[in-house]
C-alpha positions as CSV (number, residue, x, y, z in Angstrom):
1,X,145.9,39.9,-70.4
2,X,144.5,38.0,-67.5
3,X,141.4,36.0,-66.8
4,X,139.7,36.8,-63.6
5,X,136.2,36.1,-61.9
6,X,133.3,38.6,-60.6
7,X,134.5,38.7,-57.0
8,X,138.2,39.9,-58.7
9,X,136.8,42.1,-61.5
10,X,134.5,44.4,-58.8
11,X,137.9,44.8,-57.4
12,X,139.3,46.2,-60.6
13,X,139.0,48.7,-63.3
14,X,137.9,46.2,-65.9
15,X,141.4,47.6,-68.0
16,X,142.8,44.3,-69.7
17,X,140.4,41.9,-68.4
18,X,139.2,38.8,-69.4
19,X,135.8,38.4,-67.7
20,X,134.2,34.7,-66.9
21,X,130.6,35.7,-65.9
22,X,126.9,36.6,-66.9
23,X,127.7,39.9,-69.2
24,X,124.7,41.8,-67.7
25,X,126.0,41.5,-64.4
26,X,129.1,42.6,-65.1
27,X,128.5,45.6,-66.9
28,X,125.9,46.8,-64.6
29,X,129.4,47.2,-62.6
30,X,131.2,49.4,-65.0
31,X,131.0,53.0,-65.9
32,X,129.0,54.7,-68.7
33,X,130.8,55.3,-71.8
34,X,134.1,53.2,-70.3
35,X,134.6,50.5,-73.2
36,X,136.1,50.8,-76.4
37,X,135.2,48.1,-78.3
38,X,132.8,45.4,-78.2
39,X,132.6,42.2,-79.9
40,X,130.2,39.2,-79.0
41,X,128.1,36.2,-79.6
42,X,125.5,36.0,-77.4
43,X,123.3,32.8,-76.9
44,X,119.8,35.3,-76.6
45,X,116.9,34.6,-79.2
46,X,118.2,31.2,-79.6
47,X,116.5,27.5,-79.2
48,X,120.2,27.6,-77.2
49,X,120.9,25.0,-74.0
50,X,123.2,25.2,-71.6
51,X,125.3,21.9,-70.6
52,X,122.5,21.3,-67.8
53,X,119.6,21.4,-70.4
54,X,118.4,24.7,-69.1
55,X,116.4,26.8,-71.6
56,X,115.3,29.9,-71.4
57,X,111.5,30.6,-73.0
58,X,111.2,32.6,-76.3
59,X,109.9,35.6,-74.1
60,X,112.6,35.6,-71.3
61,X,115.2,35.8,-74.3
62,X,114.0,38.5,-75.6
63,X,114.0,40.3,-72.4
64,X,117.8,38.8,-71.7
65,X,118.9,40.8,-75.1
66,X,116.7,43.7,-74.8
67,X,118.3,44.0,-71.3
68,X,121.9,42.9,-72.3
69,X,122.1,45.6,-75.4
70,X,121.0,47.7,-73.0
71,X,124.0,47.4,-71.1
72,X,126.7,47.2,-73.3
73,X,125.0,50.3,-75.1
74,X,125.6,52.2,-71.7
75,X,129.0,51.1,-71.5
76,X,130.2,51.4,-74.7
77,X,131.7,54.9,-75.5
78,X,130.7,57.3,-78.1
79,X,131.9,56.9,-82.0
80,X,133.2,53.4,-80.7
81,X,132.1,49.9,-82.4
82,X,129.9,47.1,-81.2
83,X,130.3,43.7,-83.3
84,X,127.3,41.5,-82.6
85,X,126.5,38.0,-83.6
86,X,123.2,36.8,-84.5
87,X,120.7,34.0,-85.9
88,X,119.8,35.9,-89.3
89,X,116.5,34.1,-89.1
90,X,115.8,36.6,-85.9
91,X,116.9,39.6,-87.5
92,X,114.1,41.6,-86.7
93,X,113.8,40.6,-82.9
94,X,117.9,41.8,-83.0
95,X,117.0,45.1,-84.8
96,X,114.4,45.6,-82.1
97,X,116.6,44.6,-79.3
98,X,119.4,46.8,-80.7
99,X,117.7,50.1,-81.3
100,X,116.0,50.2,-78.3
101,X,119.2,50.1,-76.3
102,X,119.9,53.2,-78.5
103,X,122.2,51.8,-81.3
104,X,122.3,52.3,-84.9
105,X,122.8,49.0,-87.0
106,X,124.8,50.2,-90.5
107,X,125.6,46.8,-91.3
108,X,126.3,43.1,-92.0
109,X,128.8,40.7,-92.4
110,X,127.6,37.6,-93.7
111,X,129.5,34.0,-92.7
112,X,128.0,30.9,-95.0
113,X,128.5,28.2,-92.8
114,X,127.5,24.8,-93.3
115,X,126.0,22.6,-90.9
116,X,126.3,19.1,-90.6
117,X,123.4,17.0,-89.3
118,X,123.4,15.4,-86.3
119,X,123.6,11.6,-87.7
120,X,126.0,12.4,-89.5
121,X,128.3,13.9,-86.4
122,X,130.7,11.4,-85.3
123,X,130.0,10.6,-81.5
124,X,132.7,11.2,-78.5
125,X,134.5,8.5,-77.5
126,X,134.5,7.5,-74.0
């Protein structure tokens, strides 16, 4: 399996790929009903910062997974499974995301993780 960029995968079928890239973009470039199997974490309905401090407001992320699930439902083909992450705590806003995109949620898997606070986080060294 290889990992390629945007300009590479418009050049491709998207078949063993690794993409890089904003996942909206890059399914708005495949086919209907041309993945198997999808399996993601996405950073939408999150308090969630990117490395430049950019933040997205709580209405834009809704849009961003309203219009990502939209997407992945379009590409993803019949009778196949979609494995989605999610902040329990917006469960509902997910739900919503999810079944207007057309999918049918039939379950969970719950991970108990425990988080550390931030003091108690050792920092990088230099």
């Amino acid at each position: 399996m290889t990992t390629t960029s945007v300009a590479t995968a418009r050049q491709s079928n998207f078949t063993n790929q690794i993409l890089h890239a904003d996942c909206i973009d890059v399914m708005s470039q495949m086919p209907a009903n041309s993945v198997d199997f999808i399996l993601t974490d996405p950073p939408y309905l999150v308090n969630y910062r990117d490395r430049t401090g950019r933040n997205h407001s709580e209405r834009c992320r809704r849009e961003l997974a309203k219009a990502g699930d939209a997407e992945a439902y379009r590409v993803l083909k019949q009778d196949r499974v979609a494995i989605m992450f999610y902040e329990w705590t917006k469960i509902d806003a997910f739900f919503e995301a999810w079944r207007s995109a057309g999918f049918q949620p039939v379950g969970h898997i719950v991970f108990s993780q425990e988080l550390q606070l931030e003091e108690q986080v050792p920092p990088l060294s230099a």
